[in-house]
N, C-alpha and C positions, 0 to 999 in steps of 0.2 A: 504494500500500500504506500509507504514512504516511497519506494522508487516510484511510482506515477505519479507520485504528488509534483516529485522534486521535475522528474521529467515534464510536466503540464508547465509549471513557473520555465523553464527554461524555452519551453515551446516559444517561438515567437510568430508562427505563420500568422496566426490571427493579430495582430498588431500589424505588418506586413499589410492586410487585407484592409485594416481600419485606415492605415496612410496611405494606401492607392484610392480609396473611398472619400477620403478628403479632398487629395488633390482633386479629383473628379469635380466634386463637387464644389470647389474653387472655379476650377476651368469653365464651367455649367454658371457660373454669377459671374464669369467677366465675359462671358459671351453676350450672355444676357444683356448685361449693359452696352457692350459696343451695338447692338443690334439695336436698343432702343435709341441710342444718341444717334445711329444712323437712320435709325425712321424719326426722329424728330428733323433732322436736318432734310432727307427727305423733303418730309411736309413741306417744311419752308422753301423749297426749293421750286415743289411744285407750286407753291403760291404764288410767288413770283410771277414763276410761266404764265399759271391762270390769269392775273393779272394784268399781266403783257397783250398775251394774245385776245382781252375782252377788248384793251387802249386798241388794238387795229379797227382801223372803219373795214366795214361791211361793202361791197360792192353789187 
């Protein structure tokens, strides 16, 4: 019983498995973010255009 106790504490796979599951999950909220700062800017960009192209006269 002591040797699999002692063997579990030295196991580390699962620690291993907890900091691949971080970074993941890091990587997952900086994507996140660039994707929303790029549809916000986006947006403004197409406003712009809408805007432009309303200022042409109609023929």
């Amino acid at each position: 019983m002591k040797s699999q106790i002692i063997r579990f504490m030295k196991d580390e796979e699962g620690a291993t498995a907890i900091e691949y599951g971080l970074i993941a999950g890091l990587i997952a909220v900086v994507i996140i973010a660039a994707i929303t700062s790029i549809g916000t800017n986006l947006d403004g960009i197409f406003d712009v255009i809408v805007t432009k192209l309303q200022a042409v006269p109609r023929t």
